[in-house]
C-alpha positions as CSV (number, residue, x, y, z in Angstrom):
1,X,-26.4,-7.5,17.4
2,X,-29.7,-9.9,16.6
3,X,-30.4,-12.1,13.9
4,X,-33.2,-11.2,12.1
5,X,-35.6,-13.6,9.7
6,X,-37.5,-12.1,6.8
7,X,-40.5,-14.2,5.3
8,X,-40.7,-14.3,1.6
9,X,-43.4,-16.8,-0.5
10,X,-42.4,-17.7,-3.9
11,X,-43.8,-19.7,-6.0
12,X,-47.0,-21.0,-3.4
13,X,-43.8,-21.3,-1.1
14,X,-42.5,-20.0,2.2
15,X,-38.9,-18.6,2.4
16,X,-37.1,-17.4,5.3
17,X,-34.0,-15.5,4.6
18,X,-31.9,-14.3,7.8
19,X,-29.2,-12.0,7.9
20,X,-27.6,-10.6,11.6
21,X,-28.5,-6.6,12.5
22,X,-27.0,-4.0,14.9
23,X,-29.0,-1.5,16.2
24,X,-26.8,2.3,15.9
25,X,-27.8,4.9,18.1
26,X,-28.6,8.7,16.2
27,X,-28.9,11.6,18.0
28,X,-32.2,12.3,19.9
29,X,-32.8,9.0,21.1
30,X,-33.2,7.4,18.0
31,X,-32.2,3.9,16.6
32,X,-31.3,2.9,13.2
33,X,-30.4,-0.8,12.1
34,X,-27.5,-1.6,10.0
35,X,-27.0,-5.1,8.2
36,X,-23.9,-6.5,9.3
37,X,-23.8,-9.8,7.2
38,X,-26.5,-11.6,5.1
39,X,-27.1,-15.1,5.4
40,X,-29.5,-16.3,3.2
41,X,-31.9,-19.2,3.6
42,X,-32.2,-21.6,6.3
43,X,-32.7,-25.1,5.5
44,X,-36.0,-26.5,4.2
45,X,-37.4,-29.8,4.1
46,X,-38.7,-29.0,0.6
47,X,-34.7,-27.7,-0.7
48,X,-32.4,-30.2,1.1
49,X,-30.0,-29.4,-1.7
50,X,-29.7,-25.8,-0.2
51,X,-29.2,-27.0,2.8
52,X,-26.1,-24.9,4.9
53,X,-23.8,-27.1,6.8
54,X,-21.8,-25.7,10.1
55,X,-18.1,-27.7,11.1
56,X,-18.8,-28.4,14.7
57,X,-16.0,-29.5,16.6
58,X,-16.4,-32.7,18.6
59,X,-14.1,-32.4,21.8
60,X,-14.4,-35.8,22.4
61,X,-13.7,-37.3,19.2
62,X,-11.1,-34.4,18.6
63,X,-12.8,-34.1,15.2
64,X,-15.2,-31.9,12.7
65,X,-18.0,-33.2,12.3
66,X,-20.5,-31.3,9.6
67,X,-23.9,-30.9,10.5
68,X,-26.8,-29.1,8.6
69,X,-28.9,-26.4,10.8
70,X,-32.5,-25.8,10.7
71,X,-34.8,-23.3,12.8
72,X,-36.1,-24.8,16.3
73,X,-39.6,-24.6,15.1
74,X,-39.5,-26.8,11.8
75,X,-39.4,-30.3,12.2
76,X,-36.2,-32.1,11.0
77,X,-36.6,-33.6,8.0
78,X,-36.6,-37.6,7.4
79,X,-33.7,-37.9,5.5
80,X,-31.5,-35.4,7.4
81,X,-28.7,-36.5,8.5
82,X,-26.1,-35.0,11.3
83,X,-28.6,-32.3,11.3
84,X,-29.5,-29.8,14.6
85,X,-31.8,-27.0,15.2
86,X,-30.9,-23.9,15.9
87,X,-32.9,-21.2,18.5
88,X,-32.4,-18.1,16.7
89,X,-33.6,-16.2,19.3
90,X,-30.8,-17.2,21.4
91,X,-28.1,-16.7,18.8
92,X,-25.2,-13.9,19.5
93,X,-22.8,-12.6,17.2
94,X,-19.3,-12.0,19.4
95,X,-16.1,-9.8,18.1
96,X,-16.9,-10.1,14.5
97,X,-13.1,-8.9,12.6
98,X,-12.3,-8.5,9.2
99,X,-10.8,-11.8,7.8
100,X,-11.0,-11.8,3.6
101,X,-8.8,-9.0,3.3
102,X,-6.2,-9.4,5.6
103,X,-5.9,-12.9,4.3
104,X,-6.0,-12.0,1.1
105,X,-2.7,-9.4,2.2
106,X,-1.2,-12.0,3.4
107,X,-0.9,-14.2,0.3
108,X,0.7,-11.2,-1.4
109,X,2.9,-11.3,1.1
110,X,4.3,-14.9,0.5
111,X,3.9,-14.7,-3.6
112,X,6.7,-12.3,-3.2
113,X,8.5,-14.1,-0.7
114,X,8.7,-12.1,1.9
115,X,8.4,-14.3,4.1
116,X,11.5,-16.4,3.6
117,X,13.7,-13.1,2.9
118,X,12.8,-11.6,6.3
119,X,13.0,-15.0,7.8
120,X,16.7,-15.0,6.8
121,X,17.8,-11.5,7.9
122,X,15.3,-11.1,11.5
123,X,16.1,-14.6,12.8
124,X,14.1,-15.8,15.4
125,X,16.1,-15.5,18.8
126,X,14.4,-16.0,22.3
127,X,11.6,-13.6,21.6
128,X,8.5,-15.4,22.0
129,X,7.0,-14.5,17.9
130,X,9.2,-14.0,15.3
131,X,10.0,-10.5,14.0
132,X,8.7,-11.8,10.4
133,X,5.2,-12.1,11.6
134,X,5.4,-8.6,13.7
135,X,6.5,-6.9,10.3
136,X,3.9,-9.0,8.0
137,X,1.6,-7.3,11.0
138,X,2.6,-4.0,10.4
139,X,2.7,-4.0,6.5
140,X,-0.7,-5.6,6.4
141,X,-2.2,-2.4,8.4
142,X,-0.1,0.2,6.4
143,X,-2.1,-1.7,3.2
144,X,-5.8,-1.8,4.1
145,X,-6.1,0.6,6.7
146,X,-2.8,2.8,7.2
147,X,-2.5,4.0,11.0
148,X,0.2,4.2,13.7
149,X,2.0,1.3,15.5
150,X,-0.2,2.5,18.8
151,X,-3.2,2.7,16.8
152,X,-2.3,-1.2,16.0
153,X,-1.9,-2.3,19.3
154,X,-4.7,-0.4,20.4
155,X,-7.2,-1.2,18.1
156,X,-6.6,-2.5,14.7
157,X,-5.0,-6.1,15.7
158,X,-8.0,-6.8,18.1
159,X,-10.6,-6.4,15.1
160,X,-8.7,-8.3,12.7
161,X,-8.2,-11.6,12.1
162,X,-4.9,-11.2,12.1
163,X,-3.8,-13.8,14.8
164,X,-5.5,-16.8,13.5
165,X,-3.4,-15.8,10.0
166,X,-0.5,-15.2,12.2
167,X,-1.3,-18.0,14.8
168,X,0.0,-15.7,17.3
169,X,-2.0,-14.5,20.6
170,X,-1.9,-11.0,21.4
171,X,1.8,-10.5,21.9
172,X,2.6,-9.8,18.3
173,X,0.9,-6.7,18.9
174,X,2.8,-5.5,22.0
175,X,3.4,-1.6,21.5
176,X,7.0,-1.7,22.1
177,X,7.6,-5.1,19.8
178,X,5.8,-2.9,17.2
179,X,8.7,0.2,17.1
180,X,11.3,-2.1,17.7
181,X,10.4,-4.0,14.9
182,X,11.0,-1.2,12.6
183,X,14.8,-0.2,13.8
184,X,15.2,-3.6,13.0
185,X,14.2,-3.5,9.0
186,X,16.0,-0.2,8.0
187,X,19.1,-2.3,8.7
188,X,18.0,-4.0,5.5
189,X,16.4,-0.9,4.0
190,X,18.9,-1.7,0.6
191,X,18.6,-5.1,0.3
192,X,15.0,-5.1,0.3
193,X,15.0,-2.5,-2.6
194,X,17.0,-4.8,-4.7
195,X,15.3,-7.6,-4.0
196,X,11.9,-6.1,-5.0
197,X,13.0,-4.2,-8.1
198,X,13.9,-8.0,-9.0
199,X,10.6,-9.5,-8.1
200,X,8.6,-6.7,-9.9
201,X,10.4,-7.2,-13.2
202,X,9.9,-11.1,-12.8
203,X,6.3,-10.7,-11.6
204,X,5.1,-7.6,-14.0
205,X,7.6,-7.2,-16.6
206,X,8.3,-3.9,-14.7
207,X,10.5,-1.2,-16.7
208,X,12.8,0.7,-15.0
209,X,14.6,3.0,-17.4
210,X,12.0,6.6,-16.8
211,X,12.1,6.9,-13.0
212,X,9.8,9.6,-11.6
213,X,11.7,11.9,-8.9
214,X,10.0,14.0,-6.5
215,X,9.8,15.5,-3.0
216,X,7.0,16.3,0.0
217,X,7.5,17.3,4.0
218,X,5.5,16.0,6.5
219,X,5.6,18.4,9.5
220,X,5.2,18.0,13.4
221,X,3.4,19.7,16.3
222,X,5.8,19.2,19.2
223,X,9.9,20.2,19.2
224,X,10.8,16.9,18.6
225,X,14.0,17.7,20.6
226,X,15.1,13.6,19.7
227,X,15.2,13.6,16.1
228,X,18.6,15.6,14.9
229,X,16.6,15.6,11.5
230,X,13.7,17.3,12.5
231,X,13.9,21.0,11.8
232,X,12.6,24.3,10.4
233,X,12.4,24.7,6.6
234,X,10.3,25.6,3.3
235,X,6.7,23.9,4.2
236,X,5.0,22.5,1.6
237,X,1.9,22.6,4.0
238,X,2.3,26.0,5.1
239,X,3.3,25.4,8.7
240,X,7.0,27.1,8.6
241,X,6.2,27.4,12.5
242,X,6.7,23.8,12.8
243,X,9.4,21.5,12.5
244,X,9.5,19.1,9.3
245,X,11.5,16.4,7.8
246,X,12.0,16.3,3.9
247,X,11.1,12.7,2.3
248,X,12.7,12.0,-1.2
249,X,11.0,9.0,-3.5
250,X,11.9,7.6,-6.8
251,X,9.2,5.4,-8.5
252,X,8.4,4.0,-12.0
253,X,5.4,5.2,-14.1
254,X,3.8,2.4,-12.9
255,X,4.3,3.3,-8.8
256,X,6.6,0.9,-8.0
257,X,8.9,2.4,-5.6
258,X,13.3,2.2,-6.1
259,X,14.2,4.3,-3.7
260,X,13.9,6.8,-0.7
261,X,15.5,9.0,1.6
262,X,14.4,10.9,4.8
263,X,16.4,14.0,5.1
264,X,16.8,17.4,7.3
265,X,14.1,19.5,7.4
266,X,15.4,22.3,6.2
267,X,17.1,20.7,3.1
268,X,17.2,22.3,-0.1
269,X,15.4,20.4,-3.7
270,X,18.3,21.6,-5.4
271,X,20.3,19.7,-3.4
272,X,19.0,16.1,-3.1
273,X,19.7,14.9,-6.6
274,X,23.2,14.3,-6.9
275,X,23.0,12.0,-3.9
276,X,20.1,10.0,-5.3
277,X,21.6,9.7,-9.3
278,X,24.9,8.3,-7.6
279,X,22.8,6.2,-5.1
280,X,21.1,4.2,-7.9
281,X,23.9,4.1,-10.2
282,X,25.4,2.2,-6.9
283,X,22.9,-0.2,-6.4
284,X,21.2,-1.1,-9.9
285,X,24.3,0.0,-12.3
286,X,24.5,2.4,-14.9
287,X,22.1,2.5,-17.8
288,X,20.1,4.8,-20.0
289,X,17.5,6.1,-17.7
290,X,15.2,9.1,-18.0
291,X,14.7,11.0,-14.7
292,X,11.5,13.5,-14.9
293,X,11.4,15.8,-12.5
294,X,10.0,19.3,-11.3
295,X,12.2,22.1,-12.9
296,X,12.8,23.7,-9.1
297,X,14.5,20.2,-8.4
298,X,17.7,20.5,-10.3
299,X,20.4,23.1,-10.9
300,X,22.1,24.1,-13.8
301,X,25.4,22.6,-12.6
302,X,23.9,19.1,-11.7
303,X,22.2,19.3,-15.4
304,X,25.7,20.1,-17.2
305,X,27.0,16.9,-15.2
306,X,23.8,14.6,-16.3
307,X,24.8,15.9,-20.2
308,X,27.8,14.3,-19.8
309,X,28.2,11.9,-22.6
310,X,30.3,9.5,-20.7
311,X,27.5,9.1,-17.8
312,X,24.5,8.7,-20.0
313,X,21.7,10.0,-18.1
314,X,18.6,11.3,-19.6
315,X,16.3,13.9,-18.5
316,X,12.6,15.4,-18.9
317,X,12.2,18.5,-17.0
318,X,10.2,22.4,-17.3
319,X,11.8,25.3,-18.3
320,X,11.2,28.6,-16.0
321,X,9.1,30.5,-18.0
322,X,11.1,33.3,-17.1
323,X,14.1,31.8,-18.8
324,X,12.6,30.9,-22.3
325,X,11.0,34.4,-22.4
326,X,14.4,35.6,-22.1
327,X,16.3,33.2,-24.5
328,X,13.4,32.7,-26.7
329,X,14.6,34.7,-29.5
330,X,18.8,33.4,-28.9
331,X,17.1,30.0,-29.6
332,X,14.8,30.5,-32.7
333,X,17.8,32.1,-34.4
334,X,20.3,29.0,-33.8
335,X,20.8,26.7,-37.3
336,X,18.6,24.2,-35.5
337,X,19.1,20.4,-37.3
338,X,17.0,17.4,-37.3
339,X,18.5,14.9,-34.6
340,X,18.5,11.5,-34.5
341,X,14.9,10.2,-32.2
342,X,15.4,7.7,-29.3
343,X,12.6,5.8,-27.6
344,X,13.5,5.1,-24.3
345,X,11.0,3.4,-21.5
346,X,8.5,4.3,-24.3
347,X,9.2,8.0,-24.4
348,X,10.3,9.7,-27.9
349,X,13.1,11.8,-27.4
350,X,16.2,14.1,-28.9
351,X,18.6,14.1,-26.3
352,X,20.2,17.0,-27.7
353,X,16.6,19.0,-27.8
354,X,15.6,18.2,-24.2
355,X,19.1,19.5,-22.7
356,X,18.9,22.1,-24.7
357,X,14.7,23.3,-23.7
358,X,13.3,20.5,-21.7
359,X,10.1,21.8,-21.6
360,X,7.4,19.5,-20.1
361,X,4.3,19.8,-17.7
362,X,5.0,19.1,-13.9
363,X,5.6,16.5,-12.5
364,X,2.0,15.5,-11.3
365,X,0.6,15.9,-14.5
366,X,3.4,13.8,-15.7
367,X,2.7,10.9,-13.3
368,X,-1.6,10.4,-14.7
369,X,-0.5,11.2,-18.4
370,X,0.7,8.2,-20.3
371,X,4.2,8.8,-21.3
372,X,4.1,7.2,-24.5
373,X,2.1,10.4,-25.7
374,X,5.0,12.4,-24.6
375,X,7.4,14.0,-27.3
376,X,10.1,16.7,-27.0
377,X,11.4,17.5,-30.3
C-alpha cells in the first residue's frame, strides 16, 4: 500500500487531496490499483481551519498531545502551533482491520444487555478472558460476516478490531476456547429465549401472538460417526446420500426468533409440532396465538387437538389441493353461517372457517406478505 497525492487548482488555488492505494495483481502480469481509504486535504497555510490534527502519544509525558500535519515540502505556517511535517513518501499503512462495524455490533450488544446476563451465568473462573467476551466474539462474526469458529481464529479476529473492543490479546480467539465456549451457552439456551422475547417487546413493541413455524436440513459430507443426531432422511437439498440434521424455528412476522430445536435427521414434519406447541405454552404461557405453517407440517390428529376450545390455539394453514377437490362439493352444500370475525396479531379471522378450510399460500409467501392483508372468511 502507498499514499497517493492528487493536485487539484480551484479557484487560482492549489489543492492536494491524498488518499492511500494498493496495487492488485490481474492475471497476465497486470496491476490494477484499488482505493483503500480517502483522506482528503492536507493542511494549508492558506486553510488553517481545515487543518487535520493526529493524537501523538508522548512516552515521556505519558500523554496525547494533538498535533496538526503538513507535507515535508511546505513550509510550516507562522501561526501553527504543535504542528509536524509529514514525508509521505515514507508513510506505510500496516494491518488495516475493520473497526466501525464491529463496534457498532458491539453497542447492540450492551443496549440489550447482554453483557451483564452472560456475565451472571459464564462467571469468570481462572481462565485468562472471560467467556462473555469469547461469546460477544463469536456473535459479532455470526452478524457481519457469518463463518466457522476455525475460520475465526484463523482469520476473521486478526482483521478485525475486535481486541482493542475486547481489550483482549489474541487468546480470546484460541480455537478450542471458541467450541468450548458454545457447550457452555446451550446450558442457557431457555433462559436466553425469555430474556430476549422480553427485551424485544420492551425495545420494539414486538407482538407475539402469529408465530411463523417452519423447518430446513442442513446436510454433511463425512459419517459423522459422533453426533447420534446425525442421520439419513428426506433432504431438502437433494443429497439423501448424506447424513443430515433437521432444524426447527419459530419466529414472529417481524424475524424475531422464540424458539428452536435441532433434531434427528431423519425426523418426520408431521411430527415436530406437538413438541414445539407444548414447549411454548411451557415457557411464555398460554394465549391466543396463530401458528402459520406449511400444510405438510401438521396432521389431522394434532389439528383436532389445536381446535380444542379449552386450549385456544389458532391456526393458518393450506389445504392439499387434493382434498378440497374431493370435499369441494360436501362443503358448498353445508348451511354455511356468518361467524363472528376476530383480529388477532393483526390478522382477520373466523376461527370456525379456518379449521374448517384453512386455505392460505405457503409459508414463504406468507413470511414477505403483510399479514394484515390476510383474510380467511
Amino acid at each position: 500500500m502507498f499514499l497517493r497525492s492528487t493536485n487539484r487548482r480551484k479557484d487560482g488555488k492549489d489543492h492536494r487531496y491524498f488518499s492511500v492505494v494498493e496495487n492488485r495483481r490481474l492475471p497476465g502480469g497486470k496491476t490494477a490499483q484499488r482505493t483503500v481509504l480517502y483522506l482528503g486535504e492536507i493542511n494549508d497555510r492558506q486553510q488553517a481551519a481545515w487543518r487535520k490534527t493526529l493524537d501523538v502519544f508522548d512516552e515521556a509525558e505519558q500523554r496525547f498531545t494533538s498535533m496538526s500535519l503538513f507535507p515535508e515540502d511546505r513550509e510550516l505556517p507562522a501561526d501553527a502551533i504543535d504542528s509536524v511535517q509529514v514525508r509521505l513518501s515514507g508513510l506505510e499503512l500496516k494491518r488495516p482491520r475493520v473497526f466501525g462495524s464491529c463496534w457498532l455490533a458491539c453497542e447492540l450488544w450492551q443496549q440489550l444487555g447482554l453483557d451483564e446476563f452472560w456475565q451472571q451465568r459464564l462467571p469468570e473462573g481462572r481462565e485468562t478472558v472471560s467467556w462473555e467476551k469469547v461469546l460477544r466474539l463469536l456473535v459479532v462474526n455470526r452478524l457481519l460476516d457469518p463463518g466457522s469458529e476455525f475460520r475465526v481464529h484463523r482469520q476473521w479476529y486478526l482483521n478485525s478490531a475486535m481486541d482493542e473492543l475486547l481489550e483482549t490479546g489474541f487468546e480470546v480467539a484460541e480455537k478450542d476456547r471458541l467450541y468450548r465456549c458454545l457447550d457452555r451457552v446451550l446450558d442457557h439456551k431457555q433462559e436466553l429465549f425469555v430474556y430476549l422475547k422480553q427485551k424485544w417487546a420492551d425495545l420494539f413493541g414486538a407482538d407475539f401472538e402469529v408465530l411463523l413455524y417452519d423447518l430446513t436440513s442442513t446436510y454433511f459430507e463425512g459419517e459423522m460417526e459422533q453426533n447420534p443426531k446425525a442421520r439419513r432422511g428426506y433432504s431438502r437439498d437433494g443429497r439423501p446420500d448424506c447424513v443430515q440434521l433437521v432444524i426447527a424455528l419459530v419466529v414472529t412476522p417481524d424475524g424475531f426468533p422464540l424458539a428452536y430445536e435441532v433434531m434427528n435427521g431423519n425426523t418426520a414434519d408431521r411430527a415436530t409440532l406437538r413438541d414445539f406447541l407444548t414447549k411454548i405454552e411451557a415457557a411464555y404461557g398460554k394465549a391466543r396465538r396463530v401458528w402459520v405453517m406449511d400444510r405438510g407440517i401438521p396432521s389431522e390428529a394434532i389439528l383436532k387437538e389445536m381446535r380444542d376450545p379449552e386450549r385456544q390455539t389458532y391456526y393458518l394453514v393450506g389445504t392439499p389441493k387434493g382434498r378440497i377437490n374431493r370435499d369441494e362439493k360436501k362443503w358448498l352444500d353445508l348451511p354455511w353461517q356468518p361467524a363472528p370475525l376476530l383480529t388477532i396479531g393483526g390478522i382477520v379471522v373466523t376461527a370456525g372457517a379456518v379449521a374448517a378450510i384453512g386455505v392460505l399460500a405457503s409459508l414463504d409467501v406468507l413470511r414477505h406478505k403483510p399479514l394484515s392483508t390476510l383474510r380467511a372468511e
